[in-house]
N, C-alpha and C positions, 0 to 999 in steps of 0.2 A: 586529644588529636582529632583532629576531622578527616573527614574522607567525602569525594564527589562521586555520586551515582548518577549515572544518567540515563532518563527513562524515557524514550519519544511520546510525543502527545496521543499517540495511537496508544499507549501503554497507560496514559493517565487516564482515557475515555476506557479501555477493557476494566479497569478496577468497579465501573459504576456498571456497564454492561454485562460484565460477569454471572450473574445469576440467571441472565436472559441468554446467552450466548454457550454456555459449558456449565459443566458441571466441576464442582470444586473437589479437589483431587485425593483420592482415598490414599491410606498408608503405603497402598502394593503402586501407587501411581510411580508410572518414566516417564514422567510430562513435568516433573520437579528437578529444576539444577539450582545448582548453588554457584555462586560467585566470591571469590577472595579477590582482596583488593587492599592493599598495605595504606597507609597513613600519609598524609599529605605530606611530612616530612621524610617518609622512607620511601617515597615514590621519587622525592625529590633530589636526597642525600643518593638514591642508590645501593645503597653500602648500611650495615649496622654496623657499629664499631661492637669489637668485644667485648663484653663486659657493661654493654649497653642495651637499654631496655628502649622498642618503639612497639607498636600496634598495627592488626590487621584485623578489617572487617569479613563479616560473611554476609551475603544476602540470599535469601534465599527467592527463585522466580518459577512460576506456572506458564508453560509454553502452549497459547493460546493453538486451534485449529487453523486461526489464520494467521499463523506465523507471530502476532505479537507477542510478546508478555508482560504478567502483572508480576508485580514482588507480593509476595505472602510475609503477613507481619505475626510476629508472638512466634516465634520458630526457635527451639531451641537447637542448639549445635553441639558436635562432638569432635576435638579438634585432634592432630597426630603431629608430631613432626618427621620427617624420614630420616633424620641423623640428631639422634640429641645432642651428638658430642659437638654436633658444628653450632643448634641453637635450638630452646625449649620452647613451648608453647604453653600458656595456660588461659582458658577460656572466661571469658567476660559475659560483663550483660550487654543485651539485646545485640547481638552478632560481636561483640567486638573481642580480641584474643591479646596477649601479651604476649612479644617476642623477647629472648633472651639469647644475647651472644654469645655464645660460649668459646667456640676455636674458630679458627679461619676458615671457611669453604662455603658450600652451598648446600642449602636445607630446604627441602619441599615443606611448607607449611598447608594442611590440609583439614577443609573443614567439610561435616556431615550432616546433614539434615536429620536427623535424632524422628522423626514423625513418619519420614519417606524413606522406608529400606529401599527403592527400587530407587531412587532419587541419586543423578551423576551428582557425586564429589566436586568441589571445589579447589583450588589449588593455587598458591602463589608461589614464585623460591626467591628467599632471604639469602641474599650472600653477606655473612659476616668477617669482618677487613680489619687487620691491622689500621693506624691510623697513620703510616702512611706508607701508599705500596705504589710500584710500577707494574704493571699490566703487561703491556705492550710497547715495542719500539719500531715505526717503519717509517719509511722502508730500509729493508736490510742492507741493501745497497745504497752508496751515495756519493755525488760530486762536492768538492770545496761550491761553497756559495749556493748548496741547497739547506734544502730543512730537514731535520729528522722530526717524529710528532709522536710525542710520550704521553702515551695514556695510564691512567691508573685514578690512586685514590687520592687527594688533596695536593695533586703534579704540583702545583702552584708555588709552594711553602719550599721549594727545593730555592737551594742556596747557590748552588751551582752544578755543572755539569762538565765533565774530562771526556775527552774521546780520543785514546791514547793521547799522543802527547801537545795534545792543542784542548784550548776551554772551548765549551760550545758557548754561543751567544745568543740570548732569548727573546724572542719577540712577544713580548709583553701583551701586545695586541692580538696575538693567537688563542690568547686563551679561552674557550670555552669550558663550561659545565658549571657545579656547584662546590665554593669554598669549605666545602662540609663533607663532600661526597666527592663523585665520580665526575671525569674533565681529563681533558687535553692540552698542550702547550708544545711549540715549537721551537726549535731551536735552529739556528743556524750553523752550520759546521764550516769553520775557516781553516786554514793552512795554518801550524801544521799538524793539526788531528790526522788520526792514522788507525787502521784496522786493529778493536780490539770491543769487548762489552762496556758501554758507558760505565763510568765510576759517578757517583752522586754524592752528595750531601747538604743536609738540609736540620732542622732545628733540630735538637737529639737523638740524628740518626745518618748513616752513612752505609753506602755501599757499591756494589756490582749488578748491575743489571740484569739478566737472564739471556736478553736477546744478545746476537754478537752482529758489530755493525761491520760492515767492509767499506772501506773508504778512497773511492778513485783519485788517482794522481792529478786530475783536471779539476778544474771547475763545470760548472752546467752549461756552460756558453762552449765551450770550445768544441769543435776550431771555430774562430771567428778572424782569423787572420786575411781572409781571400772574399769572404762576405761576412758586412756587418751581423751582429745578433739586431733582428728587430726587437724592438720594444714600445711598447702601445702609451703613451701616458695621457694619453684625452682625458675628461674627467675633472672632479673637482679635489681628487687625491684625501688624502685623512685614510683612516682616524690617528694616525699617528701622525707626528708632527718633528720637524728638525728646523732652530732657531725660530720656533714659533710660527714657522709656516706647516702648513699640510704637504704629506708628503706623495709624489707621484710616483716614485722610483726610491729604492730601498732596498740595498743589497751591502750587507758591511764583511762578507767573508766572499771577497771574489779572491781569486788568484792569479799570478802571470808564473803560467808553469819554464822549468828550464829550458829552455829553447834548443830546439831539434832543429838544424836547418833541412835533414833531410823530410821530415813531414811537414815545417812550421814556415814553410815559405823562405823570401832572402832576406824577412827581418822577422821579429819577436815582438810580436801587435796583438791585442785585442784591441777589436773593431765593435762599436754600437750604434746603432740608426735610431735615434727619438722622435717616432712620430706624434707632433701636436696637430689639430687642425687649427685651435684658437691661437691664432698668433698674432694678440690685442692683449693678451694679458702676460704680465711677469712672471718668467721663468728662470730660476737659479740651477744651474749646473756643477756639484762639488765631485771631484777625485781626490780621494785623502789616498796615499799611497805611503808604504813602510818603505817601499824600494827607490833608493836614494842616489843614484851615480850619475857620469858625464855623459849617460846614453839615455835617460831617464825622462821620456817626454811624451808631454800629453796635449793633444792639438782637439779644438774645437773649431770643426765647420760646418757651412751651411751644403755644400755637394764634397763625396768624396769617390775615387772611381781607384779599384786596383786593375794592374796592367800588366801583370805578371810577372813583373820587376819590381818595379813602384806602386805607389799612388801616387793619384793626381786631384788636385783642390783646383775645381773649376770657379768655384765663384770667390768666396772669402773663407781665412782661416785665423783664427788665433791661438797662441802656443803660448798663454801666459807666464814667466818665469823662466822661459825657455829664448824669450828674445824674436822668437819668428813669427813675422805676422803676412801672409797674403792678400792681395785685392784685386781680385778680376785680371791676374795679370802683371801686377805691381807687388812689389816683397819691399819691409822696412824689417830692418834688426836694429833696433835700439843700442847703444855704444854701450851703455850699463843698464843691466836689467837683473836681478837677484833672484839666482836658481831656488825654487822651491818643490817639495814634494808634495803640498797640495796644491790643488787649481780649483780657484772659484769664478764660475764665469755667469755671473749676472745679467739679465737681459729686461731692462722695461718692454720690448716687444722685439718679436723673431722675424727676421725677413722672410722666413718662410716656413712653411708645414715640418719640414726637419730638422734635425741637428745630428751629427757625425760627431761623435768621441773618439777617436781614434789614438790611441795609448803605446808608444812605444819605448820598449823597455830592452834594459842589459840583461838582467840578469834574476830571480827568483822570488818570490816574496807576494806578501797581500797586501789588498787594498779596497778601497770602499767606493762605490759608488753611488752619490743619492740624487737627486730631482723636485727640487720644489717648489710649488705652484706660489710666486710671490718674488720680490726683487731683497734675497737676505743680504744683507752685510755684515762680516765679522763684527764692528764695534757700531752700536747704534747710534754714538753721536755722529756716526758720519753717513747720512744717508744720501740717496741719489737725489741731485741736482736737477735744475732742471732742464738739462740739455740732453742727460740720460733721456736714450739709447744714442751712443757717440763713441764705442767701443771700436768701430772702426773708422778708416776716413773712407768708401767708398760707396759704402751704402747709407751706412748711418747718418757721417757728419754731410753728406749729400741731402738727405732728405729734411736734415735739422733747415740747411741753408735755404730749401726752397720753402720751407713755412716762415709765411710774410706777413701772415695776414690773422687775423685773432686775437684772443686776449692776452697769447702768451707769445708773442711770434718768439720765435729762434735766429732767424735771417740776422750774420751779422754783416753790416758795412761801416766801412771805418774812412771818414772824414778828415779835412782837416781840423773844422772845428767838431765833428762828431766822433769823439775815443770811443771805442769800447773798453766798460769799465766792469767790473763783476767779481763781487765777495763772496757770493754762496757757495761757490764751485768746489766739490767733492772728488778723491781720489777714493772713492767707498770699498774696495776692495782692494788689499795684495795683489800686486801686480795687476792694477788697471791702467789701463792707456785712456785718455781723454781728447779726441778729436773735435776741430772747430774747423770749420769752413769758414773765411770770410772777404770780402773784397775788398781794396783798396783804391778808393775813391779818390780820381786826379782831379785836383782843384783848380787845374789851370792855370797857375804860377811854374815859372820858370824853376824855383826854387824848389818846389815841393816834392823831392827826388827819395828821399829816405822816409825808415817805419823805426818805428821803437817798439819794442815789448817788452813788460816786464813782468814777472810771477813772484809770487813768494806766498809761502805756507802760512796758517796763521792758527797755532799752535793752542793749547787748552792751559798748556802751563809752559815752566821756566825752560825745561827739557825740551827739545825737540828732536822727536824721531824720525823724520821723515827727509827727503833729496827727492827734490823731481826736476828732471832736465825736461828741456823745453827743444822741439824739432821742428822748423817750418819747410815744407815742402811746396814747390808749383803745385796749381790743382788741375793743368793740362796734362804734362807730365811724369810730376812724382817727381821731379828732381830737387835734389839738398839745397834751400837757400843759407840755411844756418843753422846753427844749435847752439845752448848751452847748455853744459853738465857740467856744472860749479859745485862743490864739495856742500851741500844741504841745500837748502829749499829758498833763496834767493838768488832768481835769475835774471838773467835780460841778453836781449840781442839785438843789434840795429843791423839793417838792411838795405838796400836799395831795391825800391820796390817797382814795378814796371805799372805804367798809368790803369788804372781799373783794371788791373789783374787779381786773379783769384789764390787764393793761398790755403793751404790744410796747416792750422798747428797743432801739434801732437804735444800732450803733456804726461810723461812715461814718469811710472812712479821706481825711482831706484833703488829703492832701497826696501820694499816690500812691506809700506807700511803706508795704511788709508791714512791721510788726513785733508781736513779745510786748508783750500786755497785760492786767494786771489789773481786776476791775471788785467794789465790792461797792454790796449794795444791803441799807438798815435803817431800819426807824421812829425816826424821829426829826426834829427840825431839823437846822438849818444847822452846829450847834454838837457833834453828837451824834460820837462816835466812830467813824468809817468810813474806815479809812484801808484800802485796797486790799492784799493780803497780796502777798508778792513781793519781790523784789531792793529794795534800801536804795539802789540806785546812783543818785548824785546826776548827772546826766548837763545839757549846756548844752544850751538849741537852736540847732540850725543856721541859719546865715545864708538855706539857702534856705526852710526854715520863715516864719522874720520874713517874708521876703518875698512869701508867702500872702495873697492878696487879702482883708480882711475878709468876714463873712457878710453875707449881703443882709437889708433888713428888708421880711419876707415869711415868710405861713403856708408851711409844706414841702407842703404840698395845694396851691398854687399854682405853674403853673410859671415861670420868672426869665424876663425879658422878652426874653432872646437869643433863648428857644424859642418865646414864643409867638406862632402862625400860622405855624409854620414844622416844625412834627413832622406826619411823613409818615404818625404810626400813633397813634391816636385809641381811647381805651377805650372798649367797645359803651356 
């Protein structure tokens, strides 16, 4: 075993001055102490296992007039332990001792300078350990969606953790200390753990904890119903990672407790405020929720304001899966849109420093919330496009429209003889909407009164999962010029379009499932040649496609009658 001493350079110059400076110290000298110092590994470990043998040194040091000191060498030593039953000592050459585990506790190991009766004792304590123990558990108190932090001896190795009737959940990245010895590890406590002593178990060992935890009805956020929880996510987020990005935010045991309307407000909301300042880089947004009903919604926006009745979304919102989306003003409900319990909302860049989560729910249950630095998508063949950020049409497919100019312009205008034609276009996430601003160039023929568009998916195999309806709106505005929502993912719609007017088309994915697809758009009728560029691949639809509820007959500026009188956030 080795062991580090460490002597100041003023202690290496007294060894050579020493004869010039004091005199060297007689047997009745108290200018002689001794030092113990355990073994690079049992300094390390912490802990001796029972039944295991490590080392401790002595040194022995002469405490100079001016404060330094020199170590004195050829020193023999006389060693004790103060509990043999916990661990023995037997004495080595040149300072060194052997320790021996005996039972569990703690043992003073002490060494004596054998030359200097007046010489202070030396003293280290050996605590010998089971090999694998819990120590400690705090805090004794705690909310859904905090951490408990279990110390002890090889915490690591544990297999899992109960806290009454809910698992705890471990953040792997907490852990501190030594795989050997002594460390820490956190756990997460979600819904529905409940006030009792953690039960554990781990590789040939199981049990009850000591500490007893209490467990509040809330999570750590609440109330967040009347104002957001702030939550800071600046930074470059890690070391933990979700879908291969680094993460900002990370909380997988939040909860939406029962709803009191007499403390909880007039609806049942956790509210969250994500402040970024960098809003140039990709930021993914997930709510995985357990809680699943026809009250069950989760809206992402850029301002949110409560009113002591309501909220109010002053600039843009989106409610993916939920159908409801705002813009400054303007609301589109999608005719078919596929309710889900997660919402992933992807962003190549923020319009602003914030984001609003705001979560409205029926009824009890957990759910997750994370944040991370990167634009993820559920299936990697389908990544963002390059018109991503187009997730709305008021900001986003706006600012697409006005870049003209570069290597990549966006800006679309559609001719007579200039279609817009485009194969790379991705539906990258569950329940994305795809916004395109573009104008409609009058050629100055009498004739040239109609637009054609058409889409269609273009599938990886024979199967086709996917239905995306297509929505043209004015871009003065917002009013319906057409739609189709045709039973899977080949569509089209002819219009009459008005001379160099501007138009948003929205491409809603219905059926909540990413894929490739092409779209063009050309003057013409119904008859005119628009066939979308792209794969040939003749692909069937899927049975769970067919069984996609028809569209509703209703304007998309109207919302479907599940919602109305029932959304918790109201455009100013």
């Amino acid at each position: 075993m080795r062991v580090n001493v460490r002597l100041s350079w003023l202690a290496v110059l007294g060894v050579a001055a020493a004869p010039l400076t004091c005199s060297f110290p007689t047997d009745k000298s108290d200018e002689v102490f001794v030092v113990v110092v355990p073994s690079d590994s049992l300094a390390a470990h912490g802990i001796l296992d029972r039944g295991r043998r490590d080392e401790v040194f002595a040194r022995a040091y002469h405490r100079l007039s001016n404060g330094d000191s020199v170590q004195l060498t050829n020193i023999a030593f006389t060693w004790f332990s103060s509990n043999k039953n916990v661990a023995t000592v037997e004495g080595g050459a040149e300072g060194s001792a052997e320790v021996t585990g005996v039972d569990t506790g703690f043992a003073q190991i002490t060494a004596r300078a054998v030359p200097f009766e007046k010489a202070q004792d030396g003293a280290a304590t050996v605590r010998v350990a089971d090999r694998f123990v819990i120590d400690s558990i705090r805090p004794l108190t705690i909310h859904y969606g905090d951490k408990l932090r279990l110390y002890g001896v090889r915490i690591q190795q544990l297999f899992g953790v109960s806290q009454g009737f809910g698992s705890l959940i471990p953040d792997i990245f907490s852990y501190t200390g030594n795989l050997e010895g002594l460390g820490y590890i956190d756990y997460w406590v979600p819904f529905p753990s409940t006030s009792a002593k953690p039960f554990y178990i781990g590789p040939g060992f199981f049990g009850s904890a000591n500490d007893s935890i209490t467990v509040d009805s809330t999570d750590l956020y609440e109330p967040n119903y009347a104002l957001p929880s702030l939550i800071d996510i600046n930074g470059n987020g890690g070391p933990r990672t979700f879908g291969g990005f680094p993460t900002l935010f990370f909380n997988p045991a939040l909860y939406y407790e029962p709803y009191n309307p007499a403390t909880d407000g007039p609806f049942a909301v956790d509210w969250y405020r994500f402040a970024r300042t960098d809003t140039t880089q990709a930021i993914t947004y997930i709510l995985n929720s357990q809680v699943f009903d026809d009250t069950a919604f989760a809206y992402f926006a850029d301002s949110v304001h409560f009113a002591g009745t309501n909220y109010s979304a002053d600039g843009w919102l989106n409610s993916p899966g939920n159908g409801t989306y705002f813009c400054y003003g303007q609301t589109f409900f999608p005719l078919r849109e596929q309710r889900t319990s997660s919402s992933i909302v992807a962003l190549k860049t923020q319009t602003g420093p914030v984001m609003h989560i705001l979560s409205n729910y029926g009824k009890d249950g957990p759910y997750s919330l994370i944040v991370v630095r990167g634009y993820l998508t559920v299936d990697r063949r389908f990544p963002p496009d390059k018109y991503e950020e187009n997730d709305n049409w008021c900001r986003y497919a706006d600012a697409n429209f006005a870049d003209s100019l570069g290597a990549n312009p966006k800006q679309i205008k559609v001719g007579l003889f200039t279609p817009f034609r485009d194969s790379t276009l991705t539906i990258d996430n569950p329940n994305d909407i795809d916004w395109y601003r573009f104008r409609a160039v009058f050629s100055g023929f009498a004739g040239d009164t109609m637009l054609t568009i058409h889409a269609k998916s273009r599938p990886f195999g024979a199967i086709d999962q996917s239905d995306i309806d297509l929505y043209l709106m004015t871009a003065t505005t917002f009013a319906q010029v057409g739609s189709s929502t045709n039973v899977g993912s080949a569509e089209s719609l002819t219009v009459r379009y008005q001379p160099n007017a501007e138009y948003y088309l929205g491409v809603v994915d219905a059926a909540n499932e990413p894929t490739r697809y092409s779209v063009c758009i050309q003057h013409g009728g119904p008859g005119i040649s628009c066939i979308p560029p792209g794969s040939a691949l003749t692909a069937s639809i899927a049975p769970s496609v067919l069984r996609l509820p028809k569209a509703e007959l209703r304007d998309v500026t109207t919302p479907p009658a599940r919602l109305r009188g029932r959304l918790p956030i109201r455009r100013p």
